[in-house]
Structure formats: structure tokens, C-alpha cells
C-alpha positions as CSV (number, residue, x, y, z in Angstrom):
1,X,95.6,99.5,118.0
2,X,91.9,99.4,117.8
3,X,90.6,97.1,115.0
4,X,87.2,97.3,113.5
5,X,85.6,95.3,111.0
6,X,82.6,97.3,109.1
7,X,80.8,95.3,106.6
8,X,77.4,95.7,104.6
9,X,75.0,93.3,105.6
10,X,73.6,91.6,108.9
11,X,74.8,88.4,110.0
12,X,72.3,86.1,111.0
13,X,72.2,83.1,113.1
14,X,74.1,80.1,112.1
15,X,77.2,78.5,111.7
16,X,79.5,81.2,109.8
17,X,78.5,83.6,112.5
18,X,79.8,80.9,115.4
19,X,82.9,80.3,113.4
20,X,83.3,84.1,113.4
21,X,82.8,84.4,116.5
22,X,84.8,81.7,117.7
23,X,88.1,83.5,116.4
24,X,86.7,87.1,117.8
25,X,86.6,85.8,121.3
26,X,89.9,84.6,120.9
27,X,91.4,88.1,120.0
28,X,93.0,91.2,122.1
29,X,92.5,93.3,121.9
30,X,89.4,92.6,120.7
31,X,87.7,92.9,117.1
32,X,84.8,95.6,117.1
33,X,81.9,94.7,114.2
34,X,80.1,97.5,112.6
35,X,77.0,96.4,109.9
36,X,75.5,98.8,108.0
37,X,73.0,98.3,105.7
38,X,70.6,100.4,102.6
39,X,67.4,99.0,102.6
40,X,66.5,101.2,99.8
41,X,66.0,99.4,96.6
42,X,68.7,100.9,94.3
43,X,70.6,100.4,91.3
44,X,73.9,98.5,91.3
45,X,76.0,101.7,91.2
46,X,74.3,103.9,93.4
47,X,73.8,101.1,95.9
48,X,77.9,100.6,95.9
49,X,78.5,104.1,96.1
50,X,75.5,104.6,99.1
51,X,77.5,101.4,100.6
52,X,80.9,102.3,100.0
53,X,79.4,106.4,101.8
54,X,78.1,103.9,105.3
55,X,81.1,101.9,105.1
56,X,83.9,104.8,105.3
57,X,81.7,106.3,107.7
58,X,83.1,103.3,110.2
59,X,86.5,104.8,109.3
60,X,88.1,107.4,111.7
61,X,90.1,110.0,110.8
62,X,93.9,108.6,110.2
63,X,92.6,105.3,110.3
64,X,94.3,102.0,108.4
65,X,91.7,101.5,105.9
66,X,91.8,97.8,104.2
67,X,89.4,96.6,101.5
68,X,88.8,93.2,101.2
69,X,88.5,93.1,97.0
70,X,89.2,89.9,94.9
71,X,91.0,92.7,92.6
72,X,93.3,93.1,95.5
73,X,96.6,91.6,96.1
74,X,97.1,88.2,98.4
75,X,99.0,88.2,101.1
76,X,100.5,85.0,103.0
77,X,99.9,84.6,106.2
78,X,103.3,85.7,107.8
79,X,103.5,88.5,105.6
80,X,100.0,89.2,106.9
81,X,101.3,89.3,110.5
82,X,104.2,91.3,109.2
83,X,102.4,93.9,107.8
84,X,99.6,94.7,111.1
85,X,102.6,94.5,113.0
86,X,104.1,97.3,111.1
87,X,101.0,99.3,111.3
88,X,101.1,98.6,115.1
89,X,104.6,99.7,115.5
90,X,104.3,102.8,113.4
91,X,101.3,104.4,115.8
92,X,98.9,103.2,113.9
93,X,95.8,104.0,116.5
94,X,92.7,102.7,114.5
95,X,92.8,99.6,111.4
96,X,89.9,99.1,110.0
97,X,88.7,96.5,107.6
98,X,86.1,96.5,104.8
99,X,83.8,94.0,103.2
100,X,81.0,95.6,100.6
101,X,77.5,94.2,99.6
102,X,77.4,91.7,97.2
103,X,77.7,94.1,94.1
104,X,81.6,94.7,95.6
105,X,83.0,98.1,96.5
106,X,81.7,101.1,95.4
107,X,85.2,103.4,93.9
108,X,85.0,105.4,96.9
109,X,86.2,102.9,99.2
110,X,88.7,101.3,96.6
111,X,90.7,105.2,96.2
112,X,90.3,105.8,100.1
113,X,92.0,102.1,101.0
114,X,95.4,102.1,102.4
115,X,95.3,98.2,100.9
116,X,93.1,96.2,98.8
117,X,93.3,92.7,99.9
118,X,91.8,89.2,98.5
119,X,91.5,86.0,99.7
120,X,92.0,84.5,96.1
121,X,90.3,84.5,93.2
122,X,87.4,82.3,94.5
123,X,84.4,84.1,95.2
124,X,83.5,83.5,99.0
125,X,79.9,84.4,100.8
126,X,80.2,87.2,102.6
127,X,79.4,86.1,106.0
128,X,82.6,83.7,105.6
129,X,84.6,86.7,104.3
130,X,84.3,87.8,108.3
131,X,85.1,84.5,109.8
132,X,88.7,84.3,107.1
133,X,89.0,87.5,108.4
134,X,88.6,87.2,111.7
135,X,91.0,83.4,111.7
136,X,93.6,85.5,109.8
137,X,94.0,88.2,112.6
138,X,93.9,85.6,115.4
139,X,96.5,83.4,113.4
140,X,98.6,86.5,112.8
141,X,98.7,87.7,116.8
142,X,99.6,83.4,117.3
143,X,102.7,84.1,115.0
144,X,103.6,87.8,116.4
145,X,103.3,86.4,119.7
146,X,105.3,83.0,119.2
147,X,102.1,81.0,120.2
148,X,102.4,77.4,118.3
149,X,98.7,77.8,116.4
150,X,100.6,79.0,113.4
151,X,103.3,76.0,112.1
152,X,105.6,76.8,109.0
């Protein structure tokens, strides 16, 4: 299963992009990132509808689509693992996650996701959105794979 994480916005330099990329290194198969970006000064709708059109765009055909939305429903860690292995084991060929701008996801992405997901009702910077993210899968391939990194 391919997985792909396709968020608005550029990371830069520093140390949530080394976390991230810390737990990406760690996974396999590996995760593939896809940033896109407007540049275009728009209004808070348009611009989450424009982001939400660049962001399914990252989504094949058939794909797993998952939103990351604080509206959207938590899921524990094991239950996490349970669910990509489910996904896995049903032929899923292509998961891909989503994380929108800062204005949150335009309705387009919200009707086309297969699940909304939150990390709480915090709200978290973006760029540590990807390095949860990115933890959460390597945690959940420790526990499908019996490796001790995940303890109950």
C-alpha cells in the first residue's frame, strides 16, 4: 500500500521538519510528501476551496482519502493500526492523507474523505500536524509488526 501525505504549505528548515523526518526514514514502505501551495492572495473561502481542488489532486483514483480535521473523530493508537491494517488487507493500493492551510479544509475535501481524523481538540501548527502524523504510522507498523516501540 502506497501512502502519501499531501499537505498545503512548504516546510521549512528546522526542527519540526527533522522530527518529521526522523519517523519518515523510519517507515516501509516509505511515506511520499506532496506540498502544494496558492500563492494567490484570496479570500478565506475561495482559498479553502482552491486548496482543498490541489489537495485531491494528490489523490488517485480509488485511493483511501483521510482528512486530518479537529471536527473529525480521534482514534487511539491501536485502533489506528487496526484500521490501516484493514485498508491494507482489503487491497487498498493508495492511502492518502490530508492536512489543509491554515483556514482548514475547504467542503470539497471534507465530502470526498473516506475518514476525518483529529488529533484532539488542541489546535496544533501544521508543520507538527506532519511529524504526529508521520510518529503515528511508524508506531502503528511497531504494533502490526510486534516490534516493542509501542507498550500498552
Amino acid at each position: 500500500m502506497r501512502v502519501t501525505l499531501a499537505a498545503v504549505g512548504r516546510a521549512r528548515p528546522g526542527p519540526e521538519l527533522d522530527l518529521f523526518q526522523q519517523y519518515v526514514r523510519r517507515l516501509t514502505p516509505p511515506l511520499t510528501l506532496r506540498e502544494v501551495e496558492e500563492r494567490r492572495p484570496l479570500p478565506s473561502d475561495r482559498l479553502k476551496a482552491r486548496e482543498a481542488e490541489l489537495l485531491l489532486g494528490c489523490v488517485p483514483p480509488g485511493a483511501v482519502a483521510v482528512a486530518l480535521d479537529e471536527r473529525g473523530g480521534a482514534l487511539g493508537s491501536m485502533a489506528f493500526a487496526t484500521r490501516l491494517q484493514g485498508w491494507r488487507e482489503s487491497g487498498c493500493g493508495d492511502l492518502v492523507f490530508l492536512i489543509g492551510g491554515a483556514d482548514g479544509h475547504g467542503e470539497a475535501v471534507r465530502s470526498r474523505a473516506d475518514l476525518l481524523l483529529s488529533f484532539g481538540p488542541m489546535t496544533w501548527p501544521h508543520m507538527l500536524v506532519r511529524a504526529l502524523l508521520a510518529e503515528q504510522l511508524w508506531r502503528a507498523q511497531a504494533i502490526l509488526s510486534g516490534h516493542p516501540y509501542h507498550r500498552v
